[in-house]
N, C-alpha and C positions, 0 to 999 in steps of 0.2 A: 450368601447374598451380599452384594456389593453396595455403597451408597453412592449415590448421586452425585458429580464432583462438587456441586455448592455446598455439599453437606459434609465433604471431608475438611478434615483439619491435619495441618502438618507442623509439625515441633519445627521451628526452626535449626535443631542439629539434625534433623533429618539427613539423612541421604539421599531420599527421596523428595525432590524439589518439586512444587505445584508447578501446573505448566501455567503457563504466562502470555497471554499473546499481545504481539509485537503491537506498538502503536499503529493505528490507521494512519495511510496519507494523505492529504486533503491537498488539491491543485487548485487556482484560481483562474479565469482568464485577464492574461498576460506574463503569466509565469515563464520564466525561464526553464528548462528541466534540460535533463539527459538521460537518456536512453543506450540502454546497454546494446541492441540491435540495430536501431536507425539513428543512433546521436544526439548532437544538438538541437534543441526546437523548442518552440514556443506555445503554450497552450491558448489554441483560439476560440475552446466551444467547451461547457462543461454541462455534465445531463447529471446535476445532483452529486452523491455520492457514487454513481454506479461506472460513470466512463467519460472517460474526457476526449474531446478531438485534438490532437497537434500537428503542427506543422511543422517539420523537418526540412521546409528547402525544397526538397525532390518530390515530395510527398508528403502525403495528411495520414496519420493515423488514430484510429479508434483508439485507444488503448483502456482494457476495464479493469475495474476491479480484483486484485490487489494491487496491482501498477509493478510489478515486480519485475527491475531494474530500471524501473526509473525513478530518477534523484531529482529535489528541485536543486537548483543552483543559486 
């Protein structure tokens, strides 16, 4: 029977390292960012934590939740 991962404990010499998840990204509107796909742009609309709109120039994109490869600047 296995437990629950809040319930495990791990030695720190472990070998076995708890998993860790990565800090959240939080955008604001008027942020800078960059985008791995579409570049440079500007964030002009944010719907909470779920998805931001930006503006790239050429184009406006949704981008959601986890934002992954985009950086702010």
């Amino acid at each position: 029977m296995r437990k629950p991962e809040a319930v495990r404990r791990h030695l720190p010499t472990s070998p076995f390292k708890a998993r860790t998840e990565a800090p959240r990204k939080h955008f604001a509107v008027g942020d800078r960012v960059t985008h791995d796909v579409y570049g440079l742009g500007r964030v002009i609309g944010a719907e909470g934590d779920i998805a931001v709109l930006v503006d790239f120039g050429s184009r406006q994109e949704r981008i959601t939740q986890p934002y992954t490869g985009m950086f702010n600047l």
